[in-house]
C-alpha positions in Angstrom: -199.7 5.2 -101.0 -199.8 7.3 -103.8 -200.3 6.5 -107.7 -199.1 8.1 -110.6 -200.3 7.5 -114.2 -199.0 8.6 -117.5 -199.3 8.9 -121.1 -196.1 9.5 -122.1 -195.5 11.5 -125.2 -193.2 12.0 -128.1 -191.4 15.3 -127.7 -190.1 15.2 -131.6 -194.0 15.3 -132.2 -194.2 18.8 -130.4 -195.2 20.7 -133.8 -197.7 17.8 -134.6 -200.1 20.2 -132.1 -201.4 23.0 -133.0 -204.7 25.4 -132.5 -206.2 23.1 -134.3 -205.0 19.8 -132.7 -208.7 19.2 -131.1 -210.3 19.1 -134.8 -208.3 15.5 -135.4 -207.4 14.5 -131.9 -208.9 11.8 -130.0 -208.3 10.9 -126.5 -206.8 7.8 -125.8 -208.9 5.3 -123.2 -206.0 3.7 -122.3 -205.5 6.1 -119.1 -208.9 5.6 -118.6 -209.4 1.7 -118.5 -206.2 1.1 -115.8 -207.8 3.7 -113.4 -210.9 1.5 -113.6 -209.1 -1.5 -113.1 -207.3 0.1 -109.8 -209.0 -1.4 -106.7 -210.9 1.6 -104.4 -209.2 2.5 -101.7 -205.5 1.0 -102.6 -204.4 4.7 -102.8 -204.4 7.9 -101.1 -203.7 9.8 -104.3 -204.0 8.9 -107.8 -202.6 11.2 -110.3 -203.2 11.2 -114.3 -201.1 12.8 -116.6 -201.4 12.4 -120.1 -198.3 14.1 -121.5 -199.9 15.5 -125.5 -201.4 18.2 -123.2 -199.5 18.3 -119.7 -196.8 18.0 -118.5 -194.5 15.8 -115.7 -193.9 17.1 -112.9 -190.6 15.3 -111.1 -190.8 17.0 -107.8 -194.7 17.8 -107.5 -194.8 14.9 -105.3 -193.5 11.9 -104.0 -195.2 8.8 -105.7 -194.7 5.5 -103.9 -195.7 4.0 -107.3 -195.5 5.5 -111.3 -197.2 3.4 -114.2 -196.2 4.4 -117.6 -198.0 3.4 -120.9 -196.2 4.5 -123.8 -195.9 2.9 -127.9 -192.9 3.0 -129.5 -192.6 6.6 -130.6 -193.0 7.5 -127.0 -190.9 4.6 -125.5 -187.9 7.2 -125.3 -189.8 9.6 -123.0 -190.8 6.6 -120.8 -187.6 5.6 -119.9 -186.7 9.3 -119.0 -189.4 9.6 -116.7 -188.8 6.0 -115.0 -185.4 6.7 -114.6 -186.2 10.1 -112.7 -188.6 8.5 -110.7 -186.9 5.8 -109.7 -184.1 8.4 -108.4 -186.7 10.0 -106.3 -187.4 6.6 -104.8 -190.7 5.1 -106.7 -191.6 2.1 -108.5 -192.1 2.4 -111.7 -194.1 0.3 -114.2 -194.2 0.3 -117.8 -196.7 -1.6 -120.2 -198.1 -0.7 -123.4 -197.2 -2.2 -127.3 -193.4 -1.5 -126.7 -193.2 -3.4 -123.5 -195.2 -6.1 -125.3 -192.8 -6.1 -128.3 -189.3 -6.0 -126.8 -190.0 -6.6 -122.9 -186.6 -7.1 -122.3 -185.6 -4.1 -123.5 -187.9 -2.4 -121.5 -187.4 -4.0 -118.1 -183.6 -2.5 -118.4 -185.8 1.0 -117.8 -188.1 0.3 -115.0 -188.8 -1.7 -112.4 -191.8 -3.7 -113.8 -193.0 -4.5 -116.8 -196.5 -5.5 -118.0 -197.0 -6.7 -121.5 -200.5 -7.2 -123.7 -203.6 -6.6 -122.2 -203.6 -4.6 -119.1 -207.5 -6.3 -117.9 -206.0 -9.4 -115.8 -202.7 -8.0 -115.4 -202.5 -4.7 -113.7 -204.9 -6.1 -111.0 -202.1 -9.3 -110.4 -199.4 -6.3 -110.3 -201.4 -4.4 -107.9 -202.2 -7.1 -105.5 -198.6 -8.0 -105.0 -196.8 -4.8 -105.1 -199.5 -4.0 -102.5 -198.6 -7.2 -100.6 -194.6 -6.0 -100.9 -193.5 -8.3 -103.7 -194.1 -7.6 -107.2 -193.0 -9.7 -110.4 -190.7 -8.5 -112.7 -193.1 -9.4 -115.7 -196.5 -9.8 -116.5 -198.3 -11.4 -119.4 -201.9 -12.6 -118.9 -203.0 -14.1 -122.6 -206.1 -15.6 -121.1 -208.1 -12.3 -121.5 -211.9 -11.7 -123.0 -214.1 -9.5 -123.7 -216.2 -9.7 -120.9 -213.3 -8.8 -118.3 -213.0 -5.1 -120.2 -214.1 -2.3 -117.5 -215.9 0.7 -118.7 -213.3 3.5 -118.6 -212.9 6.0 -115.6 -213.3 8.8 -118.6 -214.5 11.6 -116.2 -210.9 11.4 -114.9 -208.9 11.9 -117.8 -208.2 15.6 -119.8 -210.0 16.6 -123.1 -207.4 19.3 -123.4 -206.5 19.7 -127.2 -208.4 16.9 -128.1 -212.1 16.3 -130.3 -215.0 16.4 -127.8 -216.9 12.9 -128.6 -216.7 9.9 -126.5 -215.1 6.9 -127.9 -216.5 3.6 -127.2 -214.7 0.5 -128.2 -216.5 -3.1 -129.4 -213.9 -4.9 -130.6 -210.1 -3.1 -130.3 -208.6 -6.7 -132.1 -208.5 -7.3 -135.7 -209.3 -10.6 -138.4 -206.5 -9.5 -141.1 -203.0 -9.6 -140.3 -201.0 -7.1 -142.7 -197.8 -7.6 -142.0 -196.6 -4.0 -141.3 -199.7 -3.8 -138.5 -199.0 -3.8 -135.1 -201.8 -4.8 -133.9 -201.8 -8.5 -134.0 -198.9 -7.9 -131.4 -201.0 -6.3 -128.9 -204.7 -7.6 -129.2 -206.7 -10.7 -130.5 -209.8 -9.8 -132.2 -212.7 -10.5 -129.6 -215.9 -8.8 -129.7 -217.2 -7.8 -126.3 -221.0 -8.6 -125.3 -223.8 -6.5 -127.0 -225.3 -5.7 -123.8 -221.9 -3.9 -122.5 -221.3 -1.8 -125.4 -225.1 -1.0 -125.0 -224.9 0.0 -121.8 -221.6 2.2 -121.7 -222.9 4.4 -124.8 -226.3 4.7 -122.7 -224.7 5.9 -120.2 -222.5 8.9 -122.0 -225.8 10.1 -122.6 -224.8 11.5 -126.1 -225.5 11.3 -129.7 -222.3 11.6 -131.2 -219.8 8.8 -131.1 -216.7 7.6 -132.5 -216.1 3.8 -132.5 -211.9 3.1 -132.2 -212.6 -0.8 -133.2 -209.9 -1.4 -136.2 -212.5 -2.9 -138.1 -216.1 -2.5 -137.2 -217.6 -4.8 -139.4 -214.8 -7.7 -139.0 -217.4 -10.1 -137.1 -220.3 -9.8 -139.6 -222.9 -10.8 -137.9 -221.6 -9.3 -134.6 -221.9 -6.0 -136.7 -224.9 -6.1 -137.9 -226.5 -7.3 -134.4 -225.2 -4.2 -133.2 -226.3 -1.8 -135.7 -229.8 -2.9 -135.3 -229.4 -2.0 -131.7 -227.9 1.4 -132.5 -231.4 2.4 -134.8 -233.0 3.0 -131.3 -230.7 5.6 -129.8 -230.7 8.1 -132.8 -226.7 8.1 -132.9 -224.5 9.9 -135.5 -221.2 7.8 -135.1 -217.8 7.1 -137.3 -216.0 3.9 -137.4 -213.3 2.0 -139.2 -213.3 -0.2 -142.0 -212.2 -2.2 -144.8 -212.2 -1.7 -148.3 -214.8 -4.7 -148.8 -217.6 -2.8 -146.9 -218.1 -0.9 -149.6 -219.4 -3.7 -151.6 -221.6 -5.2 -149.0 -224.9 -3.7 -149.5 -226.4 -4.7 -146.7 -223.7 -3.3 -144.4 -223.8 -0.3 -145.9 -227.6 0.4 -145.9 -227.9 -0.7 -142.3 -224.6 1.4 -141.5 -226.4 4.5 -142.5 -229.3 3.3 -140.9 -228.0 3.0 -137.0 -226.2 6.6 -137.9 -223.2 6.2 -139.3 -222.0 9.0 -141.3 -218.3 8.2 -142.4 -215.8 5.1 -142.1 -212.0 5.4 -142.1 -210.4 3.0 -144.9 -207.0 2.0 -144.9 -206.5 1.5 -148.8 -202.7 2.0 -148.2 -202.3 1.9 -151.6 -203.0 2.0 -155.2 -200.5 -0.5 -156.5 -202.3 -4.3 -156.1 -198.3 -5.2 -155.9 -198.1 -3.1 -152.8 -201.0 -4.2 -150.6 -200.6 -8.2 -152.0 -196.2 -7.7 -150.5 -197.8 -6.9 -147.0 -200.5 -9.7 -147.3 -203.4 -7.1 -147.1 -206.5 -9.2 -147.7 -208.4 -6.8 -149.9 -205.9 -6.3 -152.9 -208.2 -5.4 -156.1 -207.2 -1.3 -156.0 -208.7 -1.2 -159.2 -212.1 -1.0 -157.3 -211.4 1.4 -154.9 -213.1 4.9 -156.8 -216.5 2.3 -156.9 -216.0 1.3 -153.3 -216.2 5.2 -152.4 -218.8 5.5 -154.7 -221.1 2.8 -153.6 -220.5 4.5 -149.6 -221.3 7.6 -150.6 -224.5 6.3 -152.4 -225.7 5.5 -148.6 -224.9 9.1 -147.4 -221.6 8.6 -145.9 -218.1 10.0 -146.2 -214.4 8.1 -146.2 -211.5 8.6 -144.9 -209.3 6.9 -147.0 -205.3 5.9 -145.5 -202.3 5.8 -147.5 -198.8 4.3 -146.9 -195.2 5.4 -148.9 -192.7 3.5 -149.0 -193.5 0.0 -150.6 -191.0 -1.9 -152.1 -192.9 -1.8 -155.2 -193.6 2.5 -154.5 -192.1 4.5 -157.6 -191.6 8.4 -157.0 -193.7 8.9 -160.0 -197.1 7.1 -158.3 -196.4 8.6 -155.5 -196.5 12.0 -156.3 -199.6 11.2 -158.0 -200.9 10.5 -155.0 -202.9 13.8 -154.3 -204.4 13.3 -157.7 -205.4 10.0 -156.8 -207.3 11.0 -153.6 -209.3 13.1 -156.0 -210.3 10.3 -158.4 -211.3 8.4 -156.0 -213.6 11.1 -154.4 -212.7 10.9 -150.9 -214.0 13.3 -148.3 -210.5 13.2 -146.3 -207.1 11.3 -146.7 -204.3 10.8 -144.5 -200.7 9.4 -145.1 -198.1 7.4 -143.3 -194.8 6.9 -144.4 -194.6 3.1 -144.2 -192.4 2.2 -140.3 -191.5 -1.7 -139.4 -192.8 -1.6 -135.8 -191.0 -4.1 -133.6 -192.8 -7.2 -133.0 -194.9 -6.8 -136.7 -193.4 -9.5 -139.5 -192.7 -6.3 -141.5 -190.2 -5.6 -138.6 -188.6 -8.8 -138.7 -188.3 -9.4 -142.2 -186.3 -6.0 -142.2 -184.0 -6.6 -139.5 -183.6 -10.2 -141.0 -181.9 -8.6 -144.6 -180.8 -5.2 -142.7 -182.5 -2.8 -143.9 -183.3 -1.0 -140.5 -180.8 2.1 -140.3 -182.1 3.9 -137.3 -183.4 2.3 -133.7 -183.8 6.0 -132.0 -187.8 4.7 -131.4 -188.7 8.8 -131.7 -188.5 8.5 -135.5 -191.0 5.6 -135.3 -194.0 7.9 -135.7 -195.2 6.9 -139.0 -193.7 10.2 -140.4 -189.7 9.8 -140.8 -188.1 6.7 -143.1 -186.3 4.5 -140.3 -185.8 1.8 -143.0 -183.9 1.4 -146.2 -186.7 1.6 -149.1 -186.2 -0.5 -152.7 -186.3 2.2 -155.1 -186.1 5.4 -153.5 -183.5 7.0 -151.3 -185.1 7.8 -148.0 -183.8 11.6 -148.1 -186.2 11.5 -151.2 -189.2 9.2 -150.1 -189.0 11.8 -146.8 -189.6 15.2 -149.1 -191.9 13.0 -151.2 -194.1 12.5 -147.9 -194.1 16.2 -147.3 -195.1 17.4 -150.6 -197.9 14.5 -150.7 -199.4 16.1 -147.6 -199.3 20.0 -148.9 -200.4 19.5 -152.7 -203.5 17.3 -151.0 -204.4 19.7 -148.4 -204.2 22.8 -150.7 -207.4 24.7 -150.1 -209.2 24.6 -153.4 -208.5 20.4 -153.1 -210.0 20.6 -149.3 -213.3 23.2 -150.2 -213.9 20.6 -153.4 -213.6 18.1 -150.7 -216.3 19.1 -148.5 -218.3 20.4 -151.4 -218.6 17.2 -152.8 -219.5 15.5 -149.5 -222.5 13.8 -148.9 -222.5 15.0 -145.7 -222.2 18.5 -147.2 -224.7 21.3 -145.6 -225.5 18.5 -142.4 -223.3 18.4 -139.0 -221.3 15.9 -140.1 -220.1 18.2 -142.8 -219.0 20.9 -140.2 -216.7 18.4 -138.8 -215.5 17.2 -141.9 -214.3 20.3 -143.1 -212.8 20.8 -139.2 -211.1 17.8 -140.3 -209.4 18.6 -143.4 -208.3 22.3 -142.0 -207.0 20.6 -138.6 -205.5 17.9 -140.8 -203.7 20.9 -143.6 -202.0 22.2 -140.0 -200.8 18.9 -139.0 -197.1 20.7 -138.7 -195.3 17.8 -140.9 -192.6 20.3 -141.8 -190.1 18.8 -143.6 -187.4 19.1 -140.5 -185.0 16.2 -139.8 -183.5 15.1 -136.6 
């Protein structure tokens, strides 16, 4: 028998890549973790394609079996490639946070569908499709930490992506914000010490990137690894919440196992805004000494934004660039605020109608696919564009980097990679 596997890929996200695309890109592990769940020896010929740097091949060969993961943005190109499969006589499967949101939807499109964590469930899949008669549906909820495999990475592309391993501890998160996704996908369990341990011995490497939502959710988990990182001389980046950067001890032993910048999502600077979405860190009135106190112990921030709260007015949010300066950050990022299916953001939407579009492509995080309280989404979407060009002007990216406490060290080199890969992010302006 022969396998095929693919990331599928938004095509409306084309001009999202560029030149630069491998200064801000990380590969996904998601390829990587089925392949290690597939049992050796089930098939012939196992294929990988992630689509953000190649592309499908419909006639390349016949595939007794096709598994798809896709999220929503991408959900639209998954169906197309299940649906031409499926004429050329494969299976196909689909899994991935759409199928887990809206599984019915999905199993209109494919053959199979396999929702939440893939660890228990593409092995059941396997054994019976194998054995000649799959299930329309699988959800296994009774998954840990312990059954996570280390990912097959060797056999996925770097193509047009950043060139440090990933290594994930925990991929579930404590808070539940109600416009995060999520919640819908994972539960927050961190995997044994000794595993993490052990895969980022074996990468043999000393630059890492952790993709835990938040690295320093499970306190004493955190620090426990940390202490375990001192050893192996590591430079890594991780995720965070605003509250880290009031917990000295974190901090201290954070740049002590190596860690030389955390991403913050501070979403916003309107306490009005993060308390409407139940964010459990609301006092933005702290956020310039939070960045303050982290870059006291040497390390940078990348600090989140989200427009489009019901409490947004067009006059903070074009202060927005402005505010990335007060605070000092070494690097920002903006979203324009999207109600993903499944999230309670989502369904307190489609409960008072205020979703105007279901065409899933637009659910990228950078087109309004919502109705928003006080500005017109023709406006909020130029807003968005002019938010990411006045903030990634160069004199606002060189003061940036300048102003780094990473500045003149390594770290600095790929901060300032950053901010130029992140000023040719190719958000246009153009509507569909």
């Amino acid at each position: 028998m022969k396998l095929l596997l693919i990331q599928a890929w938004n095509a409306q996200e084309a001009s999202l890549r560029s030149r630069f695309s491998n200064l801000i890109s990380y590969s996904s592990l998601t390829l990587a973790a089925i392949y290690a769940l597939i049992p050796e020896g089930m098939f012939s010929c196992i294929d990988i394609v992630d689509e953000y740097s190649q592309t499908v091949d419909y006639n390349k060969k016949h595939y007794d079996l096709v598994m798809i993961s896709s999220d929503t943005s991408s959900i639209p190109a998954a169906y197309r490639h299940s649906r031409a499969f499926r004429k050329r006589g494969s299976y196909t499967v689909i899994g991935g946070y759409h199928a887990t949101a809206l599984p019915d939807e999905v199993m209109r499109h494919c053959c199979t569908v396999i929702a939440g964590p893939a660890e228990r469930s593409v092995p059941a899949f396997l054994r019976d499709f194998a054995a000649g008669h799959p299930k329309r549906f699988y959800r296994e909820f009774n998954v840990h930490s312990g059954d996570f495999p280390v990912p097959a990475r060797e056999q996925i592309t770097g193509k047009h992506k950043l060139r440090i391993p990933a290594v994930i501890a925990n991929r579930g998160c404590i808070n539940h914000c109600k416009y995060c996704s999520m919640p819908v996908m994972w539960h927050s369990d961190p995997r044994p010490l000794r595993d993490v341990l052990a895969e980022i011995r074996a990468l043999k490497t000393k630059l890492l990137i952790f993709y835990d939502p938040n690295f320093f959710a499970h306190r004493e988990y955190a620090i426990r690894l940390m202490k375990a990182l001192i050893p192996l001389h590591l430079r890594w980046v991780g995720n965070a919440t605003a509250d880290f950067g009031m917990d000295e001890e974190l901090m201290t032993l954070a740049h002590k196992s190596g860690c030389c910048g955390v991403l913050i999502g501070f979403e916003s600077q309107n306490p009005q805004s993060l308390k409407g979405v139940a964010k459990r860190f609301s006092d933005a009135g702290r956020y310039r000494e939070i960045v303050a106190n982290i870059h006291r112990h040497g390390m940078a921030v990348n600090g989140c934004f989200v427009v489009g709260f019901d409490t947004d007015t067009e006059e903070q949010l074009r202060a927005l660039p402005d505010y990335v300066d007060h605070l000092g950050l070494d690097l920002c990022r903006f979203a324009i605020l999207t109600p993903y299916p499944g999230t309670q953001l989502w369904k307190d939407m489609e409960r008072s109608g205020r979703i105007v579009t279901k065409d899933w492509a637009l659910y990228n995080q950078h087109h309004v696919v919502y109705k928003p309280a006080q500005i017109a989404p023709d406006r909020l979407h130029t807003l968005y564009r002019e938010i990411w060009k006045s903030a990634y002007g160069w004199k606002r990216i060189f003061r940036r980097v300048w102003q780094s406490p990473t500045c003149g060290k390594l770290p600095g080199l790929f901060l300032l990679g950053a901010n130029i890969g992140f000023r040719n992010l190719g958000i246009d302006g153009k509507r569909r």
